[in-house]
C-alpha positions in Angstrom: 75.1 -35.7 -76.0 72.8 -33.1 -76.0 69.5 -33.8 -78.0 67.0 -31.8 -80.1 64.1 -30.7 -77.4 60.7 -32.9 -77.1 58.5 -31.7 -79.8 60.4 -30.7 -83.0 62.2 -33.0 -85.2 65.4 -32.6 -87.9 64.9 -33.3 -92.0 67.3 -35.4 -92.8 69.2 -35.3 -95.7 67.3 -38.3 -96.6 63.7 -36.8 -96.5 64.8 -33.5 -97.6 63.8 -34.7 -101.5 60.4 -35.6 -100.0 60.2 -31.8 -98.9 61.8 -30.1 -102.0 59.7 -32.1 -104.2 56.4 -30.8 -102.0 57.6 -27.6 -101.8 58.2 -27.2 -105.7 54.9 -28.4 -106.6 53.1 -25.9 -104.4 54.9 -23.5 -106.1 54.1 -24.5 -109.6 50.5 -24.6 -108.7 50.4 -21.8 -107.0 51.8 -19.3 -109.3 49.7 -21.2 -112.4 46.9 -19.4 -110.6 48.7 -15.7 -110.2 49.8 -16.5 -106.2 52.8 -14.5 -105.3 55.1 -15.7 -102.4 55.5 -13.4 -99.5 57.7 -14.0 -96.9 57.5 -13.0 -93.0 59.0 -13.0 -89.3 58.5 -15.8 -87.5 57.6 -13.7 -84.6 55.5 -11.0 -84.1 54.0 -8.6 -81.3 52.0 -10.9 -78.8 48.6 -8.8 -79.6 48.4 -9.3 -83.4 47.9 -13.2 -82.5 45.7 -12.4 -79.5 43.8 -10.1 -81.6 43.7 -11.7 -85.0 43.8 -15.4 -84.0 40.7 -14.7 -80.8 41.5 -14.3 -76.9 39.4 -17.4 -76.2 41.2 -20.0 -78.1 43.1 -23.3 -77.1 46.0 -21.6 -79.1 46.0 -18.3 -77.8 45.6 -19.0 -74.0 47.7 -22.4 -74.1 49.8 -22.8 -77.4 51.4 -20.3 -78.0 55.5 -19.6 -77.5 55.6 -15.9 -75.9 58.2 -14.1 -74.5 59.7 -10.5 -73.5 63.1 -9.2 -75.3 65.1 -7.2 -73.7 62.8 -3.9 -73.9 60.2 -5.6 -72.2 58.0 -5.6 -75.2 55.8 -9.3 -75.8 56.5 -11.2 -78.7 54.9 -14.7 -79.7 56.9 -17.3 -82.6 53.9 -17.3 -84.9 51.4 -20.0 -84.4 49.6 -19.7 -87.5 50.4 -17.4 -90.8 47.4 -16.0 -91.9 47.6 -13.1 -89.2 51.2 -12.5 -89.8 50.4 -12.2 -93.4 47.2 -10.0 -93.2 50.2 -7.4 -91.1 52.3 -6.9 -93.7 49.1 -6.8 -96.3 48.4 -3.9 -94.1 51.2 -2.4 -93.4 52.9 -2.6 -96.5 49.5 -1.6 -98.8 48.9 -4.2 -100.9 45.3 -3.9 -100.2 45.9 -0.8 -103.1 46.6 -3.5 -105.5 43.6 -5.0 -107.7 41.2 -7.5 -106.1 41.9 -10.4 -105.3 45.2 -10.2 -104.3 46.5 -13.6 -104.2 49.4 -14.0 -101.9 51.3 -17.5 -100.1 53.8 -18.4 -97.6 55.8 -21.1 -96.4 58.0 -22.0 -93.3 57.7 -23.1 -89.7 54.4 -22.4 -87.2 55.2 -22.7 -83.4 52.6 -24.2 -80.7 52.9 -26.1 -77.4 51.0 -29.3 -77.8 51.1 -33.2 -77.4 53.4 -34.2 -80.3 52.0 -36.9 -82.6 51.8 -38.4 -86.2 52.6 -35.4 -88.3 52.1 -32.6 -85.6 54.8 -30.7 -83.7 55.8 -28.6 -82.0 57.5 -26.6 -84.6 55.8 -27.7 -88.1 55.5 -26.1 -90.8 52.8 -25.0 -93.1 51.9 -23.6 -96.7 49.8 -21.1 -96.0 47.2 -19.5 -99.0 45.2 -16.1 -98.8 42.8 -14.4 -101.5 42.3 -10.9 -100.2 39.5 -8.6 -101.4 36.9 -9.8 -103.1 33.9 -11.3 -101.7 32.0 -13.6 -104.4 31.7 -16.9 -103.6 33.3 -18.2 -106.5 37.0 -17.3 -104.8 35.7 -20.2 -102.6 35.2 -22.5 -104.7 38.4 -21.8 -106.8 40.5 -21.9 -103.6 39.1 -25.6 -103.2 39.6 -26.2 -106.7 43.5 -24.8 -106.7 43.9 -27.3 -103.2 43.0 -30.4 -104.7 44.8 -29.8 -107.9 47.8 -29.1 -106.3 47.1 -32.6 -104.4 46.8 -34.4 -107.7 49.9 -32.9 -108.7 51.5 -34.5 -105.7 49.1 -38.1 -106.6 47.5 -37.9 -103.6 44.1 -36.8 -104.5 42.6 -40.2 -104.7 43.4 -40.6 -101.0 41.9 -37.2 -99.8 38.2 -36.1 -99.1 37.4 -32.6 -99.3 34.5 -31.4 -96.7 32.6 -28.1 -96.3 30.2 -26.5 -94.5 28.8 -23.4 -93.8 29.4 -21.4 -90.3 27.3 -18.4 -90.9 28.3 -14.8 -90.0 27.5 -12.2 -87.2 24.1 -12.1 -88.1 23.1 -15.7 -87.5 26.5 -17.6 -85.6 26.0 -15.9 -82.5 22.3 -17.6 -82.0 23.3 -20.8 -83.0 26.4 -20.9 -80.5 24.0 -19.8 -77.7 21.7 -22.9 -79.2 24.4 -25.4 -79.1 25.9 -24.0 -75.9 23.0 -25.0 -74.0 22.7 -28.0 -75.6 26.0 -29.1 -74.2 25.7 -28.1 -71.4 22.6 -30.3 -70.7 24.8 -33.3 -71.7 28.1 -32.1 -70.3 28.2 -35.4 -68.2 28.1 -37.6 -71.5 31.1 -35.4 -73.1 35.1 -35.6 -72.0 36.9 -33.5 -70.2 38.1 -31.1 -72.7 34.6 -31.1 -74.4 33.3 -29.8 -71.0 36.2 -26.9 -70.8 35.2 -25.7 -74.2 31.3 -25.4 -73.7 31.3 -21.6 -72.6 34.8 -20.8 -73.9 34.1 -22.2 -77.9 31.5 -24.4 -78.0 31.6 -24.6 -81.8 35.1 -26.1 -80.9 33.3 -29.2 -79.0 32.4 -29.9 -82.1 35.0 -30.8 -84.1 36.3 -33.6 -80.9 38.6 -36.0 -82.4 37.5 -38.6 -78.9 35.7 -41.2 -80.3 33.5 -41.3 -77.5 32.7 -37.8 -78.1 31.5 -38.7 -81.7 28.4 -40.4 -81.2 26.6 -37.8 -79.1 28.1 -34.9 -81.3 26.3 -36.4 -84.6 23.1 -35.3 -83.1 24.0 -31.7 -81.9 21.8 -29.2 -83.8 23.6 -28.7 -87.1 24.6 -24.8 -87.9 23.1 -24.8 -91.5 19.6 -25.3 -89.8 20.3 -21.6 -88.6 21.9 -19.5 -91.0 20.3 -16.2 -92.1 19.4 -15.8 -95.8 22.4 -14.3 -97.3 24.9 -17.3 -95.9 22.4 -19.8 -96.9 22.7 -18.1 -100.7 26.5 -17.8 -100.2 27.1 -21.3 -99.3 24.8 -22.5 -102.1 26.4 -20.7 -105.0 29.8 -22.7 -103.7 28.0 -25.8 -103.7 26.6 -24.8 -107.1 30.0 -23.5 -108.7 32.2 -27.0 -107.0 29.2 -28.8 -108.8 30.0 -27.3 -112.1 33.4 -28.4 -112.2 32.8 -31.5 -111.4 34.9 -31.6 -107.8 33.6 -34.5 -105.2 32.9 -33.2 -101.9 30.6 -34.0 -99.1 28.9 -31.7 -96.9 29.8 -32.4 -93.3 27.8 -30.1 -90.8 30.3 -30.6 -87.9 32.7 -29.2 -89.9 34.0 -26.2 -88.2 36.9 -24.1 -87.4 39.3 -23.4 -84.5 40.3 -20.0 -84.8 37.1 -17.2 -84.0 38.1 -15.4 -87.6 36.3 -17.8 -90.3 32.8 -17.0 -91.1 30.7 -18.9 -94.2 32.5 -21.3 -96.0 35.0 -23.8 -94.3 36.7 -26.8 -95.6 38.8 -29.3 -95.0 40.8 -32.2 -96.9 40.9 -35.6 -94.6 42.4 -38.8 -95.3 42.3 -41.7 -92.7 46.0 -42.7 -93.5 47.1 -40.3 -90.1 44.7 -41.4 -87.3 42.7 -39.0 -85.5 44.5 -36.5 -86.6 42.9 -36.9 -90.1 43.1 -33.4 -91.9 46.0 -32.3 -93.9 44.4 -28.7 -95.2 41.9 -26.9 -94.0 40.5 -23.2 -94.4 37.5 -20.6 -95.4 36.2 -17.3 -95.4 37.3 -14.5 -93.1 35.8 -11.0 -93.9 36.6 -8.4 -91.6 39.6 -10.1 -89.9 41.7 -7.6 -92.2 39.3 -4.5 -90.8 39.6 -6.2 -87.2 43.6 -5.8 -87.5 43.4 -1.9 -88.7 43.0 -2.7 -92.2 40.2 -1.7 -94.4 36.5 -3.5 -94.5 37.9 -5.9 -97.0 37.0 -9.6 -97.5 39.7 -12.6 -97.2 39.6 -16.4 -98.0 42.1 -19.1 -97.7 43.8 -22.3 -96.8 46.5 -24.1 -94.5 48.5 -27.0 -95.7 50.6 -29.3 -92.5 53.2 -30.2 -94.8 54.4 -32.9 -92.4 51.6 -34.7 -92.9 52.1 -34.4 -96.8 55.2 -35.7 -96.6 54.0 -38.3 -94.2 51.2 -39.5 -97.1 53.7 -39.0 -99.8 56.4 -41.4 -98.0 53.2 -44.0 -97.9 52.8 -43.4 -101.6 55.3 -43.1 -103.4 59.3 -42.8 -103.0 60.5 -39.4 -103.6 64.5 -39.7 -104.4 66.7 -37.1 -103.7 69.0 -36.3 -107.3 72.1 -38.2 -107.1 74.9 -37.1 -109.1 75.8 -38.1 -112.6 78.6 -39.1 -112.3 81.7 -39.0 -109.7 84.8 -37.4 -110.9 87.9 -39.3 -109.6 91.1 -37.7 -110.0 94.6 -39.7 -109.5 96.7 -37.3 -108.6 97.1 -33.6 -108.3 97.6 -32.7 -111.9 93.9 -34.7 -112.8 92.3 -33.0 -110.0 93.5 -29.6 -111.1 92.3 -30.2 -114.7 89.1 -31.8 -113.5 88.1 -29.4 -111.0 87.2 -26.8 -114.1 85.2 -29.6 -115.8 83.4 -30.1 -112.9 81.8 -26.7 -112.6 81.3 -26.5 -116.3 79.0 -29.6 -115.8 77.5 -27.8 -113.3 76.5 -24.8 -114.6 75.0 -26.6 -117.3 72.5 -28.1 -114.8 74.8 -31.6 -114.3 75.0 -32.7 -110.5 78.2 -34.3 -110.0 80.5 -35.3 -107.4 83.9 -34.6 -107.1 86.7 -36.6 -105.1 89.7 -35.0 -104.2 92.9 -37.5 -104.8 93.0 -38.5 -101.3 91.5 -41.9 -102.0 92.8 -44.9 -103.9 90.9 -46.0 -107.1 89.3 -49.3 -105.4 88.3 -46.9 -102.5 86.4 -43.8 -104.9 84.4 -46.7 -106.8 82.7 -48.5 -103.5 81.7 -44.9 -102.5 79.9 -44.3 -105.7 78.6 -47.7 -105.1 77.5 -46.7 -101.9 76.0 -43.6 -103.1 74.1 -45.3 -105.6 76.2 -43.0 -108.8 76.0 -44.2 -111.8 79.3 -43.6 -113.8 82.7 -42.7 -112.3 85.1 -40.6 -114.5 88.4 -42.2 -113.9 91.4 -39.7 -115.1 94.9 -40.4 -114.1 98.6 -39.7 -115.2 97.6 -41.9 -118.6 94.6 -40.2 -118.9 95.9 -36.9 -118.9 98.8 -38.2 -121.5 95.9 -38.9 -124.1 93.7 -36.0 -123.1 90.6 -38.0 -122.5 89.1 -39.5 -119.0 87.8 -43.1 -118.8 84.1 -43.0 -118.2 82.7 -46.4 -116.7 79.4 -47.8 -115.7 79.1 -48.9 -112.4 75.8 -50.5 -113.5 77.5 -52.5 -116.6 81.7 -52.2 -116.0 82.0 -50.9 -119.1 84.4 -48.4 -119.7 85.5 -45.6 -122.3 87.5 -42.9 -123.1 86.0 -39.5 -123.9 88.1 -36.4 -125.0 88.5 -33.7 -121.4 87.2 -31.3 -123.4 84.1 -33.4 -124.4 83.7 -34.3 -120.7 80.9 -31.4 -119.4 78.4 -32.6 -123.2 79.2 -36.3 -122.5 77.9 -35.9 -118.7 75.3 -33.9 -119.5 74.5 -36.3 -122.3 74.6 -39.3 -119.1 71.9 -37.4 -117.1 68.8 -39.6 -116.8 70.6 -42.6 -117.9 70.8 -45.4 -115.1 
């Protein structure tokens, strides 16, 4: 038997309502807040990722899935969206369109890591991107827009939205030289990958999920201590406008990024329902990642969303059932299933999910699988039936049975939906 290769995983049948209902939600919310869906490759040339996503990064230089097609040219399954999506933003002018241009994606991200709790090797992601504009209220509404779409989902009251500030050009580059060399005087106190990431992305030592780590890293000098003037105004006008609506957040001064593209605002939403892997969204501020990819000088802001670990929280939470059928139609014989098979679809186009057997089975046999498949009702109709011109609808629930007219079949089922 061959089996699926270490690091990705199937969605069952049985999860896929967990999925569908996730993936519906984000929708909802989404376009309630003028998001359009765009939807891309899942690979790309090698250099937008090295380019857009930072040559130095864990993901870039160990992560990523890159290969050579047959004319020799590099391509990389996409690791992350938001570079993908800032190509075809580019390419395709949308950057003509009015500011902000609010755009999402879904689908599956690709990077060669340790599998765990709600990470693998192929996940996927919602991904969310305001293009444009730079006032700092497109921050706080992106945060605002995340954990609304969380309550939708009831999960809000499990989640803790963080942010912090990561400055810009003007005043990162001093910090990281700051915090560098602190690190490096205590490189004997940090892990092994702590150490590695001291010249490469020391910002990156910061966000060290190794508990030993932790203690030490709580007293590294804190970035908001050195931003200039205009990210300290930026991140206070966020703080300001999530004040005004009343959001709960907490200011976490680790908080930081792993990709070299965020600048200012970043933010995350934890829960400690996953382990050490605690964050289930996370995003910020990006201007002049869209100039840095041939774009113009243009501003950009969003968000990620690890959907496996949504549906990890929302199996915790709450069942999600997948919608059984109505009813299942049971013909006995070949004249019932010719006249039922009409009937079925006209159910179905109405919106009616039922389930259709085929005459091969024996009464006894078609009512333990609707049993089985937790149905409702079963629509008996046989050579009698036919005779009257009705089907015999029963419970499964109850055992109660009666006849209803064929042609009254599609308003009766539809009539059934909802009912236990």
């Amino acid at each position: 038997m061959i089996k699926a290769v270490r690091g990705v995983h199937d969605i069952l049948p049985a999860e896929a309502a967990a999925w569908q209902h996730v993936e519906a939600t984000a929708r909802q919310v989404l376009e309630t807040h003028g998001y359009r869906e765009i939807r891309l490759p899942i690979f790309e040339r090698t250099e937008l990722f090295a380019r857009g996503i930072g040559e130095v990064t864990d993901i870039v230089q160990k992560e990523m899935y890159t290969f050579e097609d047959r004319a020799g040219d590099s391509l990389t399954l996409r690791p992350e969206a938001t570079a993908s999506l800032l190509r075809a933003y580019i390419e395709h002018g949308l950057h003509v369109q009015p500011k902000p241009v609010r755009l999402y994606t879904m689908g599956p991200m690709f990077r060669y890591e340790r599998p765990q709790a709600g990470r693998y090797r192929q996940f996927h992601q919602l991904d969310v991107e305001a293009l444009g504009e730079e006032h700092p209220a497109v921050d706080a509404e992106l945060m605002m827009m995340l954990v609304e779409l969380f309550r939708a989902l009831r999960l809000a009251d499990r989640l803790q939205l963080e942010v912090n500030s990561i400055g810009d050009a003007a005043c990162r580059p001093a910090y990281r030289e700051r915090l560098a060399a602190w690190l490096r005087a205590r490189a004997g106190e940090l892990c092994e990958e702590c150490r590695g990431r001291i010249d490469r992305n020391p910002l990156r030592v910061l966000d060290c999920k190794n508990p030993a780590c932790r203690p030490l890293l709580d007293t590294a000098p804190a970035i908001r201590d050195a931003l200039c003037a205009p990210c300290a105004e930026h991140f206070a006008r966020v703080q300001r406008y999530l004040d005004a609506s009343g959001l709960s957040y907490v200011v976490n001064p680790r908080l930081v990024r792993g990709l070299d593209y965020y600048v200012r605002t970043t933010f995350e939403l934890t829960t400690t329902d996953l382990g050490a892997q605690n964050a289930v969204a996370g995003g910020g501020r990006y201007d002049g990642l869209i100039e840095h990819l041939g774009g113009p000088p243009e501003a950009g802001n969003g968000f990620a969303i690890g959907l496996e670990r949504v549906v990890l929280l929302l199996g915790r939470q709450q069942a999600v059932e997948a919608a059984r059928p109505v009813a299942l139609l049971i013909p006995l014989g070949e004249a019932a299933l010719t006249r039922l098979l009409p009937l079925a679809e006209a159910a179905r186009s109405r919106g009616v999910a039922v389930d259709l057997g085929y005459g091969a089975r024996r009464l006894r046999a078609e009512l333990e699988r609707a049993n089985k498949l937790g149905i409702g009702h079963a629509v008996i109709v046989g050579d009698e039936e036919l005779t009257r011109g009705e089907a015999t609808v029963r419970s499964m629930t109850t055992g109660q049975q009666r006849g209803v007219p064929l042609d009254k079949l599609p308003d009766e089922l539809a009539a059934l939906r909802g009912q236990p």
